[in-house]
N, C-alpha and C positions, 0 to 999 in steps of 0.2 A: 305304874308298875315298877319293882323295886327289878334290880339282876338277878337272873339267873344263870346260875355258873355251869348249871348243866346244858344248857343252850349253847353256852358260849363257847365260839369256833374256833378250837384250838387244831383240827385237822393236820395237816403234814409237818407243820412246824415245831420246833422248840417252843413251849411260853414259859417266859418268866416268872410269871405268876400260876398263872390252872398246868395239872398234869394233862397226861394223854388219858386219862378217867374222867379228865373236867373237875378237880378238888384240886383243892388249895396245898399250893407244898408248903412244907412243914413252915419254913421262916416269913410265907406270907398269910399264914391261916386269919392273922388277928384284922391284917386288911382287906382280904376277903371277906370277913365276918360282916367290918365297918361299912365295908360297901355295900354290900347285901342287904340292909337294913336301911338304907337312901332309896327314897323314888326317883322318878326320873326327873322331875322338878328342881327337886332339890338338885342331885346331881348337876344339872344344868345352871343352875343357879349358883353352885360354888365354882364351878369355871369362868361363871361369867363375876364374879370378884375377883376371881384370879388373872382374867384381864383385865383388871379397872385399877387392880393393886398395880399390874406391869405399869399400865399409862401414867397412874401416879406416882411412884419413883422412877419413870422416865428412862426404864429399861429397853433400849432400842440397839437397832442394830443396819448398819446399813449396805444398802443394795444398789447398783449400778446396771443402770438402764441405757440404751440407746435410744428409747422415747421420750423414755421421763426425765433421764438423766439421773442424779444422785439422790435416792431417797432414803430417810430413814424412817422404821419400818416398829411400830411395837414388838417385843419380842417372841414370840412364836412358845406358849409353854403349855402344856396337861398337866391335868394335877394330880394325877392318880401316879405315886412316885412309883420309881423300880426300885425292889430290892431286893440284894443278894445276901446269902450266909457268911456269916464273919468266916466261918471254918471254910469255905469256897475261897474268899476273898483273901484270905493268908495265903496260899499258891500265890494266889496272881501277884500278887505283889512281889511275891519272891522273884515270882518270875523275869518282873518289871526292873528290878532291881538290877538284876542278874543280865538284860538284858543292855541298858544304859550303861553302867559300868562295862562290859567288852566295849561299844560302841562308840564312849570315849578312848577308850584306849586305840581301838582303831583309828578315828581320827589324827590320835597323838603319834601313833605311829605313819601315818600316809605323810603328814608333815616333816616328821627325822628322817627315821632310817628307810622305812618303807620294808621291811622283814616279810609282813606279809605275804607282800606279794613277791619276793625274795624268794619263800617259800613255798612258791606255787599255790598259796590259799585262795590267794584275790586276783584275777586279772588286769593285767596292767592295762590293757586298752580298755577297760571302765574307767579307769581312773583317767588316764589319756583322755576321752572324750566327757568328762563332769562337766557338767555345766558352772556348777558349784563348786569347784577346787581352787581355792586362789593361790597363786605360786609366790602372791605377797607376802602369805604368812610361814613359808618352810624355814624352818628354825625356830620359828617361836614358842616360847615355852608357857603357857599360861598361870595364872594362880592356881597351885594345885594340881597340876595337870591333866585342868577338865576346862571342856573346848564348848561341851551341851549343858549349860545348867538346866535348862528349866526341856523339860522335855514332854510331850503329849502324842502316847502311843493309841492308835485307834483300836479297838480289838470287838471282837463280833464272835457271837454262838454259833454252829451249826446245826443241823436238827436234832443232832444225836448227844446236844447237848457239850460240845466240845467246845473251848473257848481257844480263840488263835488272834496275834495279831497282825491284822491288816495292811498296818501302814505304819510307820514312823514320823514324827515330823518336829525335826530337829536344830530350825532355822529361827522362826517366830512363832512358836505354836499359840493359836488364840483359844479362847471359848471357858478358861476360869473362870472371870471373873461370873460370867453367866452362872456355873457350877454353885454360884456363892449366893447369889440370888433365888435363886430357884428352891435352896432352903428355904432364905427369908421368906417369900411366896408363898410357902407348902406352912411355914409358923403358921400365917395368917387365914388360910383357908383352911387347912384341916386340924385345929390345933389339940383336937380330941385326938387325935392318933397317936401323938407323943404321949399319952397317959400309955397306949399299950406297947410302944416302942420305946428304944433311945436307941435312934439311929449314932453308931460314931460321928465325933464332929466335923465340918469341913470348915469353921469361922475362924480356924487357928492360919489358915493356908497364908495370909498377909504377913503375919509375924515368921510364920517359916519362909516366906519367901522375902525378907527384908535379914533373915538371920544367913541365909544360902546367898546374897549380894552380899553382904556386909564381912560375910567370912573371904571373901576375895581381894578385899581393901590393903592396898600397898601402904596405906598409912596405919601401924597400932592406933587403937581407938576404942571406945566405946559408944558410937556413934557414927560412923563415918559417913560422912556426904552422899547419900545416892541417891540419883533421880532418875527419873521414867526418860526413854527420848520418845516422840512422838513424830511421826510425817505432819501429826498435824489434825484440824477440823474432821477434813474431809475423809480422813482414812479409815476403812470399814469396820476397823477395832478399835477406834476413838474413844467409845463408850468405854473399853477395857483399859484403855492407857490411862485414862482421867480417874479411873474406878479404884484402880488398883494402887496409883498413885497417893490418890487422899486416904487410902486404906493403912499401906503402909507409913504416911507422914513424909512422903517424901515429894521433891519438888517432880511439875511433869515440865520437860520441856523441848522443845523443838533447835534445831539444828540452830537456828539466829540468833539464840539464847547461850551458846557456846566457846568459847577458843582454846586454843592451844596457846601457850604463852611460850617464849623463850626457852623458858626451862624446862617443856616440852610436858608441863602441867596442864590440866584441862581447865578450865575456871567459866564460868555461870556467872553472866550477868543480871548483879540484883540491885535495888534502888540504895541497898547500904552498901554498895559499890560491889569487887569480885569476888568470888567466892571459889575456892577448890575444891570439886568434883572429885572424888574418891572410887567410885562406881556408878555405871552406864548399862542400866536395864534397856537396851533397846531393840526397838519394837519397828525397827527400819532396817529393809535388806540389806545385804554388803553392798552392794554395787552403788548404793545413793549414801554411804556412810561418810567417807571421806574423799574430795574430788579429787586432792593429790594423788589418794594411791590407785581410785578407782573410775567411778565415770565424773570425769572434769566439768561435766553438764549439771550434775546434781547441787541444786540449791538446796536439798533436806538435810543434807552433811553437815559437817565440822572440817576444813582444812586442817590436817595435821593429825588428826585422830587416830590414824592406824601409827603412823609415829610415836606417839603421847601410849600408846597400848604397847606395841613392842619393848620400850622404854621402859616397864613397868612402873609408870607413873598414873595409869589408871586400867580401871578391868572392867572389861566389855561383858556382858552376859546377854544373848549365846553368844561365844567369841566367833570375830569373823572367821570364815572358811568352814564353819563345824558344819555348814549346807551340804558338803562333801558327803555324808551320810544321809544326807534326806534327799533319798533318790530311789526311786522305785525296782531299780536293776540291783542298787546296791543291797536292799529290802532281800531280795531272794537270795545272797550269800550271808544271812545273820547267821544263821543257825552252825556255818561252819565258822565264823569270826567270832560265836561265843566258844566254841569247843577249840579254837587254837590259842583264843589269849585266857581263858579261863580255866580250860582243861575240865568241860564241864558239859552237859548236853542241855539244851535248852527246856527250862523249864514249860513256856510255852508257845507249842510250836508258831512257825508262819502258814498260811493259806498256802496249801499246795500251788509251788507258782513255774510256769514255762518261762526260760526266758531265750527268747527272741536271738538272741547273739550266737545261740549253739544251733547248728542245722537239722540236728532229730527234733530237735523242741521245736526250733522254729516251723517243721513242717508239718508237725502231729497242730503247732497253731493252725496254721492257714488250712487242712482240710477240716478243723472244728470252730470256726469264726461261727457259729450258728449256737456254739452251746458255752462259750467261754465268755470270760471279762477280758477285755485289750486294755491295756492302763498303759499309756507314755510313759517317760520316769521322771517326770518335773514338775506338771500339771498339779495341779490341788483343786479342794471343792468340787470335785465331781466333774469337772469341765474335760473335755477331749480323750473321752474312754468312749469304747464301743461295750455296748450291753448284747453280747451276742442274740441270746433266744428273744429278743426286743426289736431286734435291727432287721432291715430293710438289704435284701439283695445290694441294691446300690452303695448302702454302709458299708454292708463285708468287702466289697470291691475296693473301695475307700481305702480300706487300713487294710487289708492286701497288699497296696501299693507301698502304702506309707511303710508297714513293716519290713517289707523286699527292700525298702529305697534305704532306711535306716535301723535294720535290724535291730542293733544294741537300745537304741530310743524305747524298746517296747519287753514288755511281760505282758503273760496271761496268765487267768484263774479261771478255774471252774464256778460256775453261781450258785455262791452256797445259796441252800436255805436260810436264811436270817432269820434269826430267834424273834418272837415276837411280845408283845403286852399288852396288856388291854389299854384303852386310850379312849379320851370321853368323843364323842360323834354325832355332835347335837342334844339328844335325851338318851342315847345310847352308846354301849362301852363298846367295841370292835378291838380286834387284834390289830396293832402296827409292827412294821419291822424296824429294828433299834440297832444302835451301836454304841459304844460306852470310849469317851476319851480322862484315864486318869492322866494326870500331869508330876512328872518324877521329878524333883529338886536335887542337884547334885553340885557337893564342892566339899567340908571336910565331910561330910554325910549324906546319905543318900535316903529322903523320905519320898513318900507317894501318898497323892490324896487319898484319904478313904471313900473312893465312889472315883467320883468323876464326872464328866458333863454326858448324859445321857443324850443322845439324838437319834430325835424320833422321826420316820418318814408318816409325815401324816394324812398322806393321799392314799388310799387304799390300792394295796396292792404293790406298790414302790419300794425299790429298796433306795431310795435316793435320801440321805438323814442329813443333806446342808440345809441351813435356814434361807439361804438365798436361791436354792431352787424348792421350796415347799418343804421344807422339816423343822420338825420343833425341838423340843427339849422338854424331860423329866428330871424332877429331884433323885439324887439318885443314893438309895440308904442303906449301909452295912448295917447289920444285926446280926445279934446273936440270936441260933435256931434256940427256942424253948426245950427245957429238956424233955420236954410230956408233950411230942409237936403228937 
């Protein structure tokens, strides 16, 4: 049996792909068609090349067990890509844009003057209680005066077709280099589709992200020394640090591979002896960067390194402290921190969100823990939320406690609808729910992937799209809608 699009259960949700008639919108008509025209054999058969391609370039990612311990895991991918309207996809980008640009500038300002919160925008006891505020870095001024180069905003449909974003994450944001693959992947199994498509490219993202390091470099050059830092083997985006490294040309290297010299220069030990490090793509929290300034425990560091940065003898990307932003409380004051350093109203909104620290909000939470999302403000990967209409009396009681006990720690949302896509299910196509992370580069210029790393929840029914609790990923392809859709 080949699909049927009229069958197929697109009920309460958004889908990306079929309307609420079950047809094809306009900028997906030509892979509707393609599909349409596949039995279910075949179907089944081109996923399962698309996992045999993952095992053979050894696209993996890893997971952290208390049975198993540290596994890693072939990469979790569908091959049926999502795709969005180029003329959709220009908003959001503007948006994206519009958004990182205030963002930095807040950060730059929590570090100097602090205005903001001066002018009664931003609350001072958020910033008072950050877990992520380092008091090492007030004063420093960065290349540029951008604190987030590389930035990865999560953003999600509603049913009504609205797009909002969800989350910022403004520290180490991972999941590109996956974005970059998942092309290559989609080459190899559907490679008839690009006859009816050209999705915009994402193979450019290495060179802009080695031209967005390079433009930070205290040395004039045409070249400048930049290398990946890594925690190492074991670290769950190991695959990404080594990926992106060999991509860009540059060296990857770990904390032991590094010093601070006299001159308060960084230098790279290589077998034709030292070398000057010019930029530090790293991909290691603050807290284990440097032992001098930070935890004295950390063997993943460099001694000296927040030194050798203040110094402007080398530039960090994300520079330390920019974690100050990637905080879930701070999440629900964007929309007024874009309208005071921009003078501008957000292009697109955030998830309507309660936050916990004001007492009307916090009490409309606690009598609707049944129908709301609890998010802490630090957590990531989906870990330490409460899923209201999911949770268990004893859960609500739970974060009851914990939100009375540390109010500011917590926001809530309402459970959107999550937009959905069809997604292969053995010999069959089912709606999943999805979320999209593009990644914004920022330093003399500020570009954005076209797409983004699609993550799909592939358990039915789930809105949960990490890879390390059951979510995949789709290729994900800007196009232009046909004029004759």
């Amino acid at each position: 049996m080949s699909i049927d699009w009229k069958n197929y259960p697109v009920g309460r949700f958004h889908d990306e792909l079929i309307d609420s008639d079950n047809k094809a919108r306009a900028h997906a008509k030509p892979l509707a068609s393609f599909l349409e025209k596949m039995d279910e054999d075949e179907l089944a058969a081109r996923q399962a090349a698309a996992d045999l391609s993952i095992k053979e370039m050894g696209i993996t990612f890893t997971v952290y067990s208390q049975e198993e311990g540290t596994i890693d895991r072939a990469w979790p991918f569908d091959i049926i890509p999502r795709i969005i309207a180029k003329s959709e996809w220009d908003r959001i980008e503007a948006g994206l844009k519009q958004r990182v640009h205030a963002l930095n500038l807040f950060i730059d300002d929590l570090y100097h003057e602090q205005k903001v919160i001066k002018d009664g925008v931003f609350p001072k006891e958020v910033l008072a209680d950050s877990v992520n505020f380092r008091p090492q870095c007030i004063g420093v001024n960065p290349p540029l005066g951008i604190w987030a180069h590389i930035c990865g905003s999560d953003l999600v449909r509603d049913k009504d077709g609205t797009v909002y974003v969800l989350e910022d994450n403004l520290r180490v944001p991972s999941g590109v280099s996956y974005m970059l693959e998942n092309r290559l992947v989609t080459k190899r199994v559907f490679p008839e589709l690009f006859d009816d498509y050209a999705p915009l490219p994402v193979d450019d993202y290495p060179s802009q992200l080695f031209d967005t390091l390079a433009a930070l470099s205290p040395r004039p050059a045409e070249y400048p020394e930049v290398a990946v830092m890594t925690p190492g083997i074991y670290n769950s985006a190991y695959f990404e640090h080594s990926y992106l490294a060999q991509q860009m040309g540059c060296e990857l290297v770990e904390g032991r591979d590094l010093f601070v010299g006299d001159d308060d220069c960084v230098y790279m030990r290589t077998v034709d002896g030292n070398s000057r490090v010019d930029v530090i793509y790293r991909r290691i929290d603050d807290l284990f960067l440097d032992p001098e300034a930070f935890r004295p425990d950390s063997t993943l560091g460099v001694p000296g390194l927040l030194r050798a940065w203040k110094a402007g003898k080398v530039a960090l990307a994300n520079a330390p402290g920019s974690g100050v932003a990637d905080d879930k409380v701070v999440y629900a004051f964007v929309p007024e921190i874009i309208r005071y350093y921009l003078g501008e109203d957000p292009i697109i909104p955030n998830v309507p969100t309660y936050r916990c620290m004001y007492e009307k909000e916090r009490d409309h939470v606690l009598a609707n823990l049944d129908k709301l999302v609890v998010k802490p403000a630090n957590e990531s990967g989906g870990y330490g939320m409460l899923m209201g209409p999911m949770s268990t009396k004893a859960e609500r009681e739970t974060f009851a406690d914990l939100i009375r006990h540390n109010p500011r720690n917590y926001i809530a949302q309402p459970t959107l609808s999550l937009s959905t896509v069809p997604t292969v299910v053995g010999k069959r196509v089912e709606p999943r729910h999805l979320d999209l992370r593009p990644f914004i580069l920022s330093a003399d210029k500020i570009q954005v992937t076209t797409g983004g790393l699609t993550r799909v929840a592939l358990r039915k029914g789930s809105l949960v799209v990490n890879s390390s609790q059951g979510g995949g990923s789709k290729d994900t392809w800007i196009v232009e809608t046909p004029e004759k859709a």
